[in-house]
C-alpha positions in Angstrom: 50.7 20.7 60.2 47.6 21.3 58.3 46.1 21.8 55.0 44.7 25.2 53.7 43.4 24.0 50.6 40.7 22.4 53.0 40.1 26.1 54.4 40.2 28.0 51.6 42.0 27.4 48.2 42.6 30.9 47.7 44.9 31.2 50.3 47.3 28.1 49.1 50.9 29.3 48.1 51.2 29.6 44.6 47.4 29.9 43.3 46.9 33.1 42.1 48.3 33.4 38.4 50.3 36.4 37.4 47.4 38.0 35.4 44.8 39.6 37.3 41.7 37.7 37.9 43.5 34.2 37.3 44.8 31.1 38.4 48.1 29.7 37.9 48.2 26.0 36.4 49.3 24.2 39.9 46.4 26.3 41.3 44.1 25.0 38.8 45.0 21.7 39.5 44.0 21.9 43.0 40.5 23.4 41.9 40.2 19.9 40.3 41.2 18.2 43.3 39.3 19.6 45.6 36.0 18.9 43.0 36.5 15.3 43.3 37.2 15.3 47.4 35.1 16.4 50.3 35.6 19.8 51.6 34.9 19.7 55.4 36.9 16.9 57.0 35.8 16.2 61.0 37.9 14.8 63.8 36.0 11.5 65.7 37.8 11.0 68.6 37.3 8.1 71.7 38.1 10.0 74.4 34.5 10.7 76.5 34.3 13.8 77.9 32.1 15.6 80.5 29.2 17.9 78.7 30.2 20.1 81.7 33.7 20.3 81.6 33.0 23.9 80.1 31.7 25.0 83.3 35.6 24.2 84.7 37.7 26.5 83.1 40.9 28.3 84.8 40.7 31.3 86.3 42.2 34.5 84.5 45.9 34.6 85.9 46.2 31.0 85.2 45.3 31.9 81.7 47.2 34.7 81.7 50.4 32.9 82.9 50.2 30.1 80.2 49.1 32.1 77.4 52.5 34.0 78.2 54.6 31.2 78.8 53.7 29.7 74.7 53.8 33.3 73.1 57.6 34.0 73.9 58.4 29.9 74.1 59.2 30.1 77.6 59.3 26.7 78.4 59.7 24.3 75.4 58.1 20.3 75.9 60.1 18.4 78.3 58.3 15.6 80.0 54.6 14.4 79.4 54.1 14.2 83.4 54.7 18.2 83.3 52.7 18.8 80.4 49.4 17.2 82.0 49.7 18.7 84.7 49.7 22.3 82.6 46.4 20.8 80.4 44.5 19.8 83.4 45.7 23.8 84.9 44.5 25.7 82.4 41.1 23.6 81.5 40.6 23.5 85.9 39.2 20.0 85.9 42.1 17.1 86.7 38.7 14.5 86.3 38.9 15.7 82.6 40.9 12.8 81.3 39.6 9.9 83.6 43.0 8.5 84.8 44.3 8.3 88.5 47.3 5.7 87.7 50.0 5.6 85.0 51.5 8.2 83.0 49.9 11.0 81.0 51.6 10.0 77.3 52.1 12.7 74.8 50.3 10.9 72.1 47.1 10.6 74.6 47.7 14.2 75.4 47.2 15.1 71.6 44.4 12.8 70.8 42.7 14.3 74.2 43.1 17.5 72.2 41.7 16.9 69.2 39.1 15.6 71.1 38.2 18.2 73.1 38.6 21.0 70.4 36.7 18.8 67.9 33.8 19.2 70.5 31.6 22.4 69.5 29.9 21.9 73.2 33.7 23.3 74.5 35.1 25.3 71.5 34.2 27.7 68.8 34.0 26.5 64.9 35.5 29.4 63.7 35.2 28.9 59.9 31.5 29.6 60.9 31.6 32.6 62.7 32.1 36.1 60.8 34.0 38.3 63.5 36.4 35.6 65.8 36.8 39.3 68.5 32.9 40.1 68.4 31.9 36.1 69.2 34.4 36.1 72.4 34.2 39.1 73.6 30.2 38.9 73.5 29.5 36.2 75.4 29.0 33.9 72.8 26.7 30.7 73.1 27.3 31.0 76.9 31.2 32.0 76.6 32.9 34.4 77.6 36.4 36.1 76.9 37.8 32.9 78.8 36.8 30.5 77.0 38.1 31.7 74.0 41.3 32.6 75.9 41.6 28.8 76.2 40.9 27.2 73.2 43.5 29.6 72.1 46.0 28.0 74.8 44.8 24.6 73.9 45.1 24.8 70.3 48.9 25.9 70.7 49.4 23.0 72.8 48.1 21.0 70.3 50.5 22.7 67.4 53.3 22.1 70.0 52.8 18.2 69.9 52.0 17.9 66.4 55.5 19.3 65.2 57.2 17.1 67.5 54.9 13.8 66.6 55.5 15.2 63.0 51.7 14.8 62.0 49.6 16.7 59.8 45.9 17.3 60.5 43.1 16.3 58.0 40.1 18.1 60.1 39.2 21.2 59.3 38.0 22.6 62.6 41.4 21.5 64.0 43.1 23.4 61.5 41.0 26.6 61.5 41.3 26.4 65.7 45.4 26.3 65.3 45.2 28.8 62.6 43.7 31.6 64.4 45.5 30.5 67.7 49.0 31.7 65.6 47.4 34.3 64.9 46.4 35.6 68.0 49.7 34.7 69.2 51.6 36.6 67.0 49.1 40.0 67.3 47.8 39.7 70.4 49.7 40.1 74.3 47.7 40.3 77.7 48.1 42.6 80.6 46.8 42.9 83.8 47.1 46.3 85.5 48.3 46.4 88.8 46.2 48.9 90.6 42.8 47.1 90.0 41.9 44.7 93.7 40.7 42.3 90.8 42.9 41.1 88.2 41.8 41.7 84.9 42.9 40.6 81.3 43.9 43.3 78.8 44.2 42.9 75.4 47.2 45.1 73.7 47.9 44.8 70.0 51.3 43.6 69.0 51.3 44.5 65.7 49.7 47.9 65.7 51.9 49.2 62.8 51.9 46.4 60.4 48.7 46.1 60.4 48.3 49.8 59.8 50.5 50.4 57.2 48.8 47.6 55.7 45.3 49.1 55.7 46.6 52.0 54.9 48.4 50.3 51.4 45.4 48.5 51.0 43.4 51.7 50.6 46.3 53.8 48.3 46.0 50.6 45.7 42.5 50.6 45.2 42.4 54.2 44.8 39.6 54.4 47.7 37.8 57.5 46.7 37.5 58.5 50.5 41.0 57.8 51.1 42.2 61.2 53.3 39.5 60.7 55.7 40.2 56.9 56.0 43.6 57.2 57.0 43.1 59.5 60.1 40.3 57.2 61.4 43.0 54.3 60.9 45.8 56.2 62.2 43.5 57.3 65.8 42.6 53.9 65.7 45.3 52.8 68.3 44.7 55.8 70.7 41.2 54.5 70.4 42.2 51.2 71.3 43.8 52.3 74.4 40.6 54.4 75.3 38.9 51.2 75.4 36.1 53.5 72.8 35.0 50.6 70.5 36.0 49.9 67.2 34.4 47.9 64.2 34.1 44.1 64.0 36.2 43.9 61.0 38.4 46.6 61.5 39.0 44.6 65.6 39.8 41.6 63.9 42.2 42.9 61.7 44.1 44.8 64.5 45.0 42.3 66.4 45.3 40.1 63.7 42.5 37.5 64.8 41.0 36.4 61.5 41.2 33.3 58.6 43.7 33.5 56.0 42.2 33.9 52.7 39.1 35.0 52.0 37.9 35.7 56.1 41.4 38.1 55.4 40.1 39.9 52.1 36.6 40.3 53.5 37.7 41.5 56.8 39.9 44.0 55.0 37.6 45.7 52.8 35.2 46.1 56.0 37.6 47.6 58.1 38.0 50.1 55.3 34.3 51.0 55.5 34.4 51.1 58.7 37.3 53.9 59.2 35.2 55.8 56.6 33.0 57.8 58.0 31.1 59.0 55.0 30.1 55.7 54.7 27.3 54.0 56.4 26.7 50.8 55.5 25.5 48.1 57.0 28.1 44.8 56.0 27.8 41.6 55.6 30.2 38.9 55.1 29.8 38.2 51.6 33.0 36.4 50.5 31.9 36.5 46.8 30.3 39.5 45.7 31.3 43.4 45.6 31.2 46.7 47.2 29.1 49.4 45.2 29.9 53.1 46.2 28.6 55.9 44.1 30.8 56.9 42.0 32.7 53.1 41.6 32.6 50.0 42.5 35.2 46.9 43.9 34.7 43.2 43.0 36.3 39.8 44.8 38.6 38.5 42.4 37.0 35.2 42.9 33.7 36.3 41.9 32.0 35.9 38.1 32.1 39.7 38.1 35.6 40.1 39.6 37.4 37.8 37.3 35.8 39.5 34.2 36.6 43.1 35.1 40.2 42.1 36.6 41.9 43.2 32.9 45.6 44.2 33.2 44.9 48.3 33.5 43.1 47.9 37.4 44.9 46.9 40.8 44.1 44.1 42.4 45.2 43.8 46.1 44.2 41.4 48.7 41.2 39.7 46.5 39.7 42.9 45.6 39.8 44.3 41.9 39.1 47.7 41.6 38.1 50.9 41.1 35.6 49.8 38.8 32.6 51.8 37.1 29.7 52.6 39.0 26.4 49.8 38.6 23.3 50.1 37.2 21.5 49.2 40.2 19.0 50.7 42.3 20.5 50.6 45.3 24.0 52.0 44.8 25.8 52.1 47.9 26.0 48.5 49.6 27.3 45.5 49.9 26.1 43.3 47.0 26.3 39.4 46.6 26.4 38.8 43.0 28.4 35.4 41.5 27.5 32.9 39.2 27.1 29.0 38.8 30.7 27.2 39.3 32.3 25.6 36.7 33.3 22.2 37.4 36.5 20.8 35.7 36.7 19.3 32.2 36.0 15.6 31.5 39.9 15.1 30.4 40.2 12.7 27.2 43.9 11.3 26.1 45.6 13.5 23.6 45.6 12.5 20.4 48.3 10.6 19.2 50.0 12.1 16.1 50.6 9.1 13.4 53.5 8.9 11.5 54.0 6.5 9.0 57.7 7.4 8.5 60.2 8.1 11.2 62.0 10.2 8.9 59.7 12.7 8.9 60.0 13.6 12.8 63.3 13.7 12.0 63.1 16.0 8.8 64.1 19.6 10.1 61.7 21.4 7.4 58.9 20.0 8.8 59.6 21.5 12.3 58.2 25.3 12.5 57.6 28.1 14.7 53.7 28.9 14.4 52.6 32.1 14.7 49.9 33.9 17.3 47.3 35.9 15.8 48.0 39.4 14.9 47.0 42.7 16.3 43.2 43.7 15.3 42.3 47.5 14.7 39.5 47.5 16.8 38.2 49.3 19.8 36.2 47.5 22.9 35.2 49.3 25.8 33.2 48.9 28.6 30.0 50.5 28.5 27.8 49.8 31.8 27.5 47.1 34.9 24.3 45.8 35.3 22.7 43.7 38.7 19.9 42.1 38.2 17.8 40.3 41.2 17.5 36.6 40.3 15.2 35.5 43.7 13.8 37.6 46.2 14.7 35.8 49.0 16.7 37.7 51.5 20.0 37.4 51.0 20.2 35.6 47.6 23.1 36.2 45.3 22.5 38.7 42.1 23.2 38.0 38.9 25.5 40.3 36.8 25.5 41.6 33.0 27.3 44.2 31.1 27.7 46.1 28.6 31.0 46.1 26.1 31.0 48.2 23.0 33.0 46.3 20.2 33.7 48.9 17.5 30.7 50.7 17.6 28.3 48.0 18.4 27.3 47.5 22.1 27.0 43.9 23.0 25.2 42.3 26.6 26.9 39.3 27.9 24.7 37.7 31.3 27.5 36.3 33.6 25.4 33.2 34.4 29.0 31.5 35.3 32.0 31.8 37.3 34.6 30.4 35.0 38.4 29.4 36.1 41.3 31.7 34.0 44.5 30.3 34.0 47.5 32.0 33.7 50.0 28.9 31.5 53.8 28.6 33.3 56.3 30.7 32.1 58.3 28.7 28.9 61.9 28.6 28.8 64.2 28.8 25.5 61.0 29.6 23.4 59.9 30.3 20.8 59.0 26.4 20.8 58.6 25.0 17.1 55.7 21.9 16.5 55.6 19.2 14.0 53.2 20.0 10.7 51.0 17.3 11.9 50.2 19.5 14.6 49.1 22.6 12.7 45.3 22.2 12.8 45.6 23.0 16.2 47.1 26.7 16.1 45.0 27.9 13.3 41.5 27.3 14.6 41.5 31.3 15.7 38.1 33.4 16.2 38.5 37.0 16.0 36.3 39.2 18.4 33.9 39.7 16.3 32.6 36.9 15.6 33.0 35.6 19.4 29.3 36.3 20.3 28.4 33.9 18.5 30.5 31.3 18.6 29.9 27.9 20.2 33.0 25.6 21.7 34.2 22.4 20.4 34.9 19.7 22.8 37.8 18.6 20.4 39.6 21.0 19.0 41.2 23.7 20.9 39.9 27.3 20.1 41.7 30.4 20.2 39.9 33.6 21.2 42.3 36.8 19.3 41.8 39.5 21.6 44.5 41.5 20.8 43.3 45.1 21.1 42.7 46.9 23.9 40.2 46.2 25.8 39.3 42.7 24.1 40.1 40.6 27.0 37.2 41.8 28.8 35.0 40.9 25.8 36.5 37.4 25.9 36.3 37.3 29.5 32.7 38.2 29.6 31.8 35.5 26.8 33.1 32.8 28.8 31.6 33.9 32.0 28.3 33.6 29.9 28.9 30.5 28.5 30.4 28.4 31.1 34.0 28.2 29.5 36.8 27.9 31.7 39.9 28.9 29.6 44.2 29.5 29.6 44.8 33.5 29.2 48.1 34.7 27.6 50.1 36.7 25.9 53.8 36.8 24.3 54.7 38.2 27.7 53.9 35.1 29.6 54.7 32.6 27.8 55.2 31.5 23.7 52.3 30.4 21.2 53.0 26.7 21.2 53.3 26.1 25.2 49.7 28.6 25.6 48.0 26.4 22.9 49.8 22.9 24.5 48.6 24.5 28.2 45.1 24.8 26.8 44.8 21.3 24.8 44.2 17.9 26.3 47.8 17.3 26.9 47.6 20.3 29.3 44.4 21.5 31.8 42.1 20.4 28.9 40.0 23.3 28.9 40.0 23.4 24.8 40.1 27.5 25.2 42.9 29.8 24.7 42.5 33.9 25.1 45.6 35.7 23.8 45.7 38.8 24.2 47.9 42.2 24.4 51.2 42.4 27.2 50.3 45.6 27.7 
């Protein structure tokens, strides 16, 4: 029904390549797509409605009842005149559409909809709001718990009516409305004790032990030094809950499952693990490309400059996060840090070029057909030596820049990540090794060694290959094309063969003219 590359990329099906720290070709080609289209689509509907229709919403059982009624599909769509009459019930205004004669129409129900929920007078934007729990149950912008309570309703009657209309929605408020809607649907029930004189709402978590077995996961992959006190604050966390004794924003959000896909998830994550740590006390902020710096390590976003160039095939990644890292070089060691670099837009792709052949015969000659081969093993030794931040602008807020430190046998070289390259990870080959023509051999043997990487400047015609086949060397690579600005296909023997790695990289292919091969190991 919607589109979450208009949300977030990162949480498309099938973007993330198999390496750490990458992207897989199809997810690449998205990243080019979205550089060419706009990235916030809006809904401009004709329906007027009142500036004070806000002011009319249904009282709590009302809510209560329908909020029920579309968790556990009690009463599936079965005549426009019925369905109305539930919209105009649960907003508490039967003025809101402005008609006293003829029928109420599905498709002006769902037009009315994305009206209304389009309006930010009426609903939350909640691709603009950190903590979706914190803004309703706070009284946001003049809102209470009800409010939210019914955009929630709303947007499921809107999902409801698209499916059958079989539409899909372009606007991205619409979708992130719908999206957290499910959400709450799925993790979120109401209750209304009985021995109150006044009604009122309850929230219970439906999903208590997913979503703590997920934390808890979460916490064992990243190796979270401070991981045997975390766990019994996530484990109380439910008898907490039914204290009423309050709880973090992120760590509320992720309970009962009221949060964005993508990287609202991986952020919200990461905070509810600080949160459940109590030697920790930090003070977070929703930076969705950046890095948390404890004392004795550090973990990186995956989709940050740093991220990507640490993300090497010995560390974890798990739910956007890459670590643990080493420790920065930073004054202030224990925070939240924003640190990325400058996007890389896509290549300016150029037709391949055209091998000439002035015989046929030759295509057709077998010896001229060959297997090449990927460079070889080098016998050196690359190691990370130090992470360091340095403070670009000193207004509040303003993303860091990163540099660090690799030792390449024996000499220590500094590498500014001024850049936050794309790494793709090249589809897996089938029946390969694949052979080329001899016309084509320029093409494989263009190979830099590590050593002379530093200083090395890119062709925009041929395609160069970066031999980083010792341990340790695709950080070094890595690192140089993060300071650069060199977006480039990373592979090995493992993920696919020589020929389809170079092809992948070439113009025929994502025409990033860079190819990192490295070890499988």
């Amino acid at each position: 029904m919607y589109d979450l590359s208009q949300l977030d990329i990162e949480a498309t099906r099938g973007y993330l390549g198999a390496i750490p720290g990458t992207v897989s070709a199809a997810g690449y080609l998205k990243e080019f797509q979205r550089h060419y289209t706009p990235h916030r689509l809006s809904y401009r509907g004709s329906t007027r409605f009142s500036p004070n229709v806000s002011r009319h919403v249904a009282q709590e059982q009302v809510l209560y009842n329908r909020f029920t009624e579309l968790k556990y599909n009690m009463f599936p769509i079965a005549d426009a005149l019925r369905d109305a009459e539930l919209l105009q019930e649960v907003l508490g205004d039967k003025s809101l559409y402005g008609r006293t004669v003829g029928p109420y129409l599905l498709n002006e129900q769902t037009e009315d909809l994305k009206t209304f929920l389009s309006d930010r007078r009426h609903c939350m934007d909640f691709e603009t709001i950190f903590s979706v729990l914190t803004a309703s149950l706070a009284n946001y912008d003049g809102r209470d718990f009800n409010y939210f309570l019914a955009q929630v309703i709303l947007s499921q009657e809107l999902l409801r009516r698209l499916e059958i209309r079989s539409e899909r929605i372009e606007s991205q408020i619409l979708a992130n409305s719908m999206l957290v809607a499910e959400r709450v649907m799925d993790g979120l029930s109401l209750i209304t004790p009985k021995d109150t004189e006044k009604p009122r709402i309850h929230l219970k978590c439906d999903q208590l032990d997913r979503q703590i077995d997920g934390l808890v996961r979460f916490a064992e992959l990243l190796k979270w030094p401070y991981l045997n006190a975390a766990r019994t604050v996530i484990e109380d966390s439910p008898y907490e809950l039914s204290r009423g004794e309050g709880i973090g924003a992120s760590m509320a959000d992720w309970m009962y499952c009221a949060l964005l896909p993508g990287k609202w998830a991986s952020v919200h994550a990461m905070g509810a693990l600080v949160e459940c740590t109590p030697e920790l006390d930090i003070e977070y902020f929703p930076f969705f490309q950046g890095g948390l710096s404890l004392k004795e390590v550090s973990y990186w976003r995956t989709s940050s400059a740093l991220g990507k160039v640490l993300a090497s095939r010995n560390l974890v990644c798990a739910m956007g996060w890459v670590g643990p890292c080493p420790a920065i070089d930073f004054p202030s060691t224990v925070g939240f840090l924003q640190v990325d670099g400058r996007k890389v837009g896509p290549p300016t792709l150029t037709r391949p070029i055209e091998v000439q052949t002035e015989d046929l015969n030759e295509l057709r000659d077998p010896s001229q057909w060959f297997v090449p081969q990927p460079p070889q093993p080098l016998l050196l030794e690359c190691r990370l030596v130090s992470i360091k931040i340095k403070v670009v602008s000193e207004m509040l807020q303003a993303p860091k820049r990163a540099m660090v430190e690799i030792s390449l046998d024996g000499t220590v070289h500094e590498f500014t990540l001024y850049t936050n390259p794309h790494f793709i990870t090249p589809p897996r080959c089938r029946y390969g090794p694949h052979k080329i023509h001899d016309s084509e051999r320029k093409m494989y043997e263009e190979v830099v060694d590590l050593i002379k990487l530093k200083d090395s400047h890119p062709s925009q015609e041929d395609v160069i290959i970066v031999n980083a086949m010792c341990k340790g060397g695709e950080t070094f690579a890595r690192a140089w094309c993060s300071e650069t600005g060199q977006c480039a296909v990373l592979a090995s023997d493992k993920d696919c063969c020589y020929t389809c790695a170079v092809k992948c990289a070439s113009s025929s292919g994502t025409g990033v003219k860079i190819l990192i091969w490295s070890n499988s190991s």
